[in-house]
N, CA, C and O atoms as a GROMACS GRO file, in nm:
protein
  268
    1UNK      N    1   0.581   3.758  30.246
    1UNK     CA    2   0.481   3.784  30.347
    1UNK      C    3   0.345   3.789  30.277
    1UNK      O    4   0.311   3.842  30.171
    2UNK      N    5   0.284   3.724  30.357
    2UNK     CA    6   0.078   3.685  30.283
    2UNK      C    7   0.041   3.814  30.313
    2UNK      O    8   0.093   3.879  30.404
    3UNK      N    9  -0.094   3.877  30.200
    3UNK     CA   10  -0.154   4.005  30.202
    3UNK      C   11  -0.184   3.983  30.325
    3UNK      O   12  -0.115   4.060  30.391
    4UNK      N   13  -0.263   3.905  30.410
    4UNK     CA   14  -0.284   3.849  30.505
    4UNK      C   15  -0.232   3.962  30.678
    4UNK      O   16  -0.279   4.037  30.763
    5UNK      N   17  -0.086   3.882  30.624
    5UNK     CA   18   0.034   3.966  30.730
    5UNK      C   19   0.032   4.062  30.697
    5UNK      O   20  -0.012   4.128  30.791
    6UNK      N   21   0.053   4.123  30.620
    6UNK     CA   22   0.046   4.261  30.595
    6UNK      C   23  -0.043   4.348  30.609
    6UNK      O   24  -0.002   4.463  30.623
    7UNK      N   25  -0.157   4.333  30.609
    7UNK     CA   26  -0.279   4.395  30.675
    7UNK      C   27  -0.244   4.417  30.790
    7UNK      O   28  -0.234   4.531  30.837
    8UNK      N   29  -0.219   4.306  30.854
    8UNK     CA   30  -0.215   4.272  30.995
    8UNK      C   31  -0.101   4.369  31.038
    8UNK      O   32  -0.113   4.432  31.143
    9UNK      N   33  -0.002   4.381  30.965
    9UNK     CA   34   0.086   4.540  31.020
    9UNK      C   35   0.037   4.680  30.977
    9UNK      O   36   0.041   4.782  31.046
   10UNK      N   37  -0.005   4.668  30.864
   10UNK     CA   38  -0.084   4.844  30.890
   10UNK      C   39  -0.185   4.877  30.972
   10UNK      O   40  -0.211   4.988  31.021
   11UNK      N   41  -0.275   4.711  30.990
   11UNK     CA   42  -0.365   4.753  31.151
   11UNK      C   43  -0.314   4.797  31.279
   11UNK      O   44  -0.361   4.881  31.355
   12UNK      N   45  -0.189   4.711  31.292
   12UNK     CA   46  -0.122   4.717  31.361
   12UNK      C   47  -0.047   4.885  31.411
   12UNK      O   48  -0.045   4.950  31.516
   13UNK      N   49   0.007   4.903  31.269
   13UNK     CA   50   0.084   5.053  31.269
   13UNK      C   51  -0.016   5.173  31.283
   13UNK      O   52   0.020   5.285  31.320
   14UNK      N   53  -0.148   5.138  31.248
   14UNK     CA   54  -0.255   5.251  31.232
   14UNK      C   55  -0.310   5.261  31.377
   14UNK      O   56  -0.349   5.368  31.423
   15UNK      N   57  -0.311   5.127  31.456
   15UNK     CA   58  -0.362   5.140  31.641
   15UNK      C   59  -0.249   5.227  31.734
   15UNK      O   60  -0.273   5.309  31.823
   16UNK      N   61  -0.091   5.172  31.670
   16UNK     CA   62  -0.044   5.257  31.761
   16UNK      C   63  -0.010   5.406  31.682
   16UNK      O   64   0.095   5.446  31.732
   17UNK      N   65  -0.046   5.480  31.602
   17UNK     CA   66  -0.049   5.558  31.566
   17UNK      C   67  -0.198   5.631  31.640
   17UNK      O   68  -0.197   5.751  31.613
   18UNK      N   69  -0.264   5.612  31.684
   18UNK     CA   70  -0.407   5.639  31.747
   18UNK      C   71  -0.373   5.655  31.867
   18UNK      O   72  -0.379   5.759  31.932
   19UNK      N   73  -0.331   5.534  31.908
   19UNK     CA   74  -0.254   5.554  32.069
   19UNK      C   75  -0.144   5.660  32.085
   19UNK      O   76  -0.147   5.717  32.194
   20UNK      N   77  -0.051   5.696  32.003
   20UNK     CA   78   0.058   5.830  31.996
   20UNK      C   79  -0.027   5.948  31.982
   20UNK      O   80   0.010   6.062  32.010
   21UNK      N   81  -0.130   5.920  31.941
   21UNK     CA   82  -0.176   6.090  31.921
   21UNK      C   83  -0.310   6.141  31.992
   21UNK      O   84  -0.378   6.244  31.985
   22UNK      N   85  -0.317   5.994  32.079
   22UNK     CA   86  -0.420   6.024  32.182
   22UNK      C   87  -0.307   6.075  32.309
   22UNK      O   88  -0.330   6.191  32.344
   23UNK      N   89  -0.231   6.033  32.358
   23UNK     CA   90  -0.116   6.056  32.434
   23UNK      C   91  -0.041   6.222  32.397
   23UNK      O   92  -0.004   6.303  32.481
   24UNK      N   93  -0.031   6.240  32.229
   24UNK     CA   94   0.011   6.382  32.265
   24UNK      C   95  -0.061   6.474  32.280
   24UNK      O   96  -0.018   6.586  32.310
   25UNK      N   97  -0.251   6.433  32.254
   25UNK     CA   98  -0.325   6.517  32.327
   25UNK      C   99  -0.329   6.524  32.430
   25UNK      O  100  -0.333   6.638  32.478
   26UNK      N  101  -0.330   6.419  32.508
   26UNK     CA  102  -0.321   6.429  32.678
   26UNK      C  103  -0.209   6.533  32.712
   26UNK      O  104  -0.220   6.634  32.782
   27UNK      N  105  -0.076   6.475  32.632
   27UNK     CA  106   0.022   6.613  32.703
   27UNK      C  107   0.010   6.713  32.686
   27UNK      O  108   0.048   6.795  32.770
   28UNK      N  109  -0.041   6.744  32.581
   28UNK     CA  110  -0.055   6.892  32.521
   28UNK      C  111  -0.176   6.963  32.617
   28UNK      O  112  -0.167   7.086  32.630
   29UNK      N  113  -0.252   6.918  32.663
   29UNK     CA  114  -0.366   6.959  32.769
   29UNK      C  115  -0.319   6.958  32.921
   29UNK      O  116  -0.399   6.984  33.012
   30UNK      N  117  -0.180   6.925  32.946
   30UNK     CA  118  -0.125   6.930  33.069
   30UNK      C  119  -0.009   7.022  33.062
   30UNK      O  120   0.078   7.021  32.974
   31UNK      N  121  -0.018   7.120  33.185
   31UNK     CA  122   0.085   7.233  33.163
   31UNK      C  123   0.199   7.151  33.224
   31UNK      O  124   0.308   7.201  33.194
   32UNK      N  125   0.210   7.038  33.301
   32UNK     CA  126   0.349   6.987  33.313
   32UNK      C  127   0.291   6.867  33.317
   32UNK      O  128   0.218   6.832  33.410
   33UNK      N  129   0.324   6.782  33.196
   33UNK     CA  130   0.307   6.608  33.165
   33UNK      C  131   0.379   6.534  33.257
   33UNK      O  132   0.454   6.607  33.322
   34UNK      N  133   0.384   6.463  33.276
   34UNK     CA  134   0.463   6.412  33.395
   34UNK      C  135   0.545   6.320  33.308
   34UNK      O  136   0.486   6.293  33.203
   35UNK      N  137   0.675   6.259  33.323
   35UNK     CA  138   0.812   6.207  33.235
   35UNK      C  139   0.749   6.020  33.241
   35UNK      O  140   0.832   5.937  33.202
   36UNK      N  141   0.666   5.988  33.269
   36UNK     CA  142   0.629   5.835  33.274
   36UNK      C  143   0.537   5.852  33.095
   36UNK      O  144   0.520   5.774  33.001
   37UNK      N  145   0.493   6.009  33.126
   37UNK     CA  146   0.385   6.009  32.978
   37UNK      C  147   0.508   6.010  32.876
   37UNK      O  148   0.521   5.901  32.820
   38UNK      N  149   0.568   6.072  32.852
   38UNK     CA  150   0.676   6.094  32.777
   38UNK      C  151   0.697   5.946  32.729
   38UNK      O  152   0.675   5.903  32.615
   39UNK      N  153   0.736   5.887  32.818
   39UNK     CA  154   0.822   5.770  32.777
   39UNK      C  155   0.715   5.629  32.733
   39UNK      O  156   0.744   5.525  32.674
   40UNK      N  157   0.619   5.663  32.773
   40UNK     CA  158   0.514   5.563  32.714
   40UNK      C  159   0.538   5.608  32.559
   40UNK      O  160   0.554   5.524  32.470
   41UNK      N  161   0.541   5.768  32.531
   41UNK     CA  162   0.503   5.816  32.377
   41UNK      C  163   0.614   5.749  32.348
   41UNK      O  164   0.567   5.655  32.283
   42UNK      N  165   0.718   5.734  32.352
   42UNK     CA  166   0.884   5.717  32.322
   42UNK      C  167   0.855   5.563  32.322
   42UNK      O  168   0.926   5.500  32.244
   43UNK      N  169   0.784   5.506  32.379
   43UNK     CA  170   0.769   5.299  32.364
   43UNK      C  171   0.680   5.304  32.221
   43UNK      O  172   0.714   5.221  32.137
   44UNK      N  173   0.577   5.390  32.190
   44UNK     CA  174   0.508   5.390  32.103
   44UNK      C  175   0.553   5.431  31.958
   44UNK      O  176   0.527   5.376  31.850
   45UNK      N  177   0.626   5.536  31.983
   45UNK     CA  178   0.716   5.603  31.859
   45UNK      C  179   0.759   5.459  31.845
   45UNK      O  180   0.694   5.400  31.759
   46UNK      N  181   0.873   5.367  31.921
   46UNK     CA  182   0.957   5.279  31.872
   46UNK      C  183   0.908   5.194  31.825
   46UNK      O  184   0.967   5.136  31.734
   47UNK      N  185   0.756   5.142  31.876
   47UNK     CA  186   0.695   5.054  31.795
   47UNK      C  187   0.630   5.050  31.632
   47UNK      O  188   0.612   4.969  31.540
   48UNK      N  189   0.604   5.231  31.672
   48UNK     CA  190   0.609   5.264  31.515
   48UNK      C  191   0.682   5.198  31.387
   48UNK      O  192   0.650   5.129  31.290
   49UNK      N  193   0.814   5.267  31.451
   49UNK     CA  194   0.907   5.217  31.391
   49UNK      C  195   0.990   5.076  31.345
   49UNK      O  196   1.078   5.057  31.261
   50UNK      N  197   0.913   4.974  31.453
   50UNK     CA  198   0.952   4.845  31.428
   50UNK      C  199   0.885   4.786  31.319
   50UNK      O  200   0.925   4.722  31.222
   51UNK      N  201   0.721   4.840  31.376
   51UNK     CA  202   0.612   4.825  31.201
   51UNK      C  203   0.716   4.856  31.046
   51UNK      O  204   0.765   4.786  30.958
   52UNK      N  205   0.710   4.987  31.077
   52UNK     CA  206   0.779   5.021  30.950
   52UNK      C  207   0.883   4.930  30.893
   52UNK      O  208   0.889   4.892  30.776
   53UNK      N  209   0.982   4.893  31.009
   53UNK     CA  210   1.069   4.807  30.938
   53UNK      C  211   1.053   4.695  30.850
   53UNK      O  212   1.098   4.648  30.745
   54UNK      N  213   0.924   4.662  30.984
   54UNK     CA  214   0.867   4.534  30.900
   54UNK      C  215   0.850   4.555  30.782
   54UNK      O  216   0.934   4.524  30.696
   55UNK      N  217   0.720   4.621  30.753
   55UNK     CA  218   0.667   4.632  30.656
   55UNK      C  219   0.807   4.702  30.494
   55UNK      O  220   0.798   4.693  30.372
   56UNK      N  221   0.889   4.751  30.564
   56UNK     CA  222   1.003   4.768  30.459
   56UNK      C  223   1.088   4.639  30.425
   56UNK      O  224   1.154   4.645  30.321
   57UNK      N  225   1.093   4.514  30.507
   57UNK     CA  226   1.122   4.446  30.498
   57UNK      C  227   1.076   4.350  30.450
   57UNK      O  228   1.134   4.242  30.450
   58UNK      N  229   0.956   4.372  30.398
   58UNK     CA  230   0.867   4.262  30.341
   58UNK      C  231   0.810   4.309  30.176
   58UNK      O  232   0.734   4.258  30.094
   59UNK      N  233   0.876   4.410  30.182
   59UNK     CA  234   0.902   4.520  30.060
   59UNK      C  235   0.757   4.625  30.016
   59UNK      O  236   0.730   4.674  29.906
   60UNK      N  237   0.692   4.633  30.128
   60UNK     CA  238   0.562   4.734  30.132
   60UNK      C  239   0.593   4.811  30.236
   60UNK      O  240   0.564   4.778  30.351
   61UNK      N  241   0.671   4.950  30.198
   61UNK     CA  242   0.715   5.024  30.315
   61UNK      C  243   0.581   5.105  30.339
   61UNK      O  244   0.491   5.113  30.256
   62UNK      N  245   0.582   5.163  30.459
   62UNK     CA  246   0.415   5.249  30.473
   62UNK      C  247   0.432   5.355  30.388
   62UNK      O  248   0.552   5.378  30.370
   63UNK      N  249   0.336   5.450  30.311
   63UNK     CA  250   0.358   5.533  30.239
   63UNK      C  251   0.246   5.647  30.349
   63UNK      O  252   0.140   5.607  30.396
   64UNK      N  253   0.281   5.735  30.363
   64UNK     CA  254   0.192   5.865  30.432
   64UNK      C  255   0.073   5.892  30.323
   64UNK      O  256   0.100   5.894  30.203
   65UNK      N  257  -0.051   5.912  30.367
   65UNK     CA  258  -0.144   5.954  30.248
   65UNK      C  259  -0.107   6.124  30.214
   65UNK      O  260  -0.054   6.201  30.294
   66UNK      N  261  -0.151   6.156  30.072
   66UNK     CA  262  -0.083   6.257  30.048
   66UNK      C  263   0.031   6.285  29.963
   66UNK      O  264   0.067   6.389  29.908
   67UNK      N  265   0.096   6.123  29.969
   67UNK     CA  266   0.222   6.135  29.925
   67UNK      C  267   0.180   6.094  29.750
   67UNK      O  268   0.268   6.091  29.665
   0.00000   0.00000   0.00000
């Protein structure tokens, strides 16, 4: 995979990581979230996770800063 592509998935993994934690602010500011929010977070988590694969699969797994 070109540095190229690979950019192109941590941009990728870093937008929907923005989008998950704009969403668990929204819920967290609602005393009852309604189950459509939920499951948007739950499409987003999974996409997370498809990044990651990628990017483990291309042998640059994401590393958390910090680590």
């Amino acid at each position: 995979m070109s540095t190229t592509e690979l950019d192109d998935l941590n941009a990728a993994r870093l937008a929907l990581v923005r989008q998950r934690n704009a969403i668990a602010k929204r819920m967290a500011a609602i005393e009852l979230a309604p189950v459509s929010m939920a499951e948007d977070f739950t499409r987003i988590l999974l996409a997370i996770e498809a990044v990651d694969r990628a990017l483990v699969d291309a042998g640059q797994p994401h590393i958390p800063a910090g680590i």
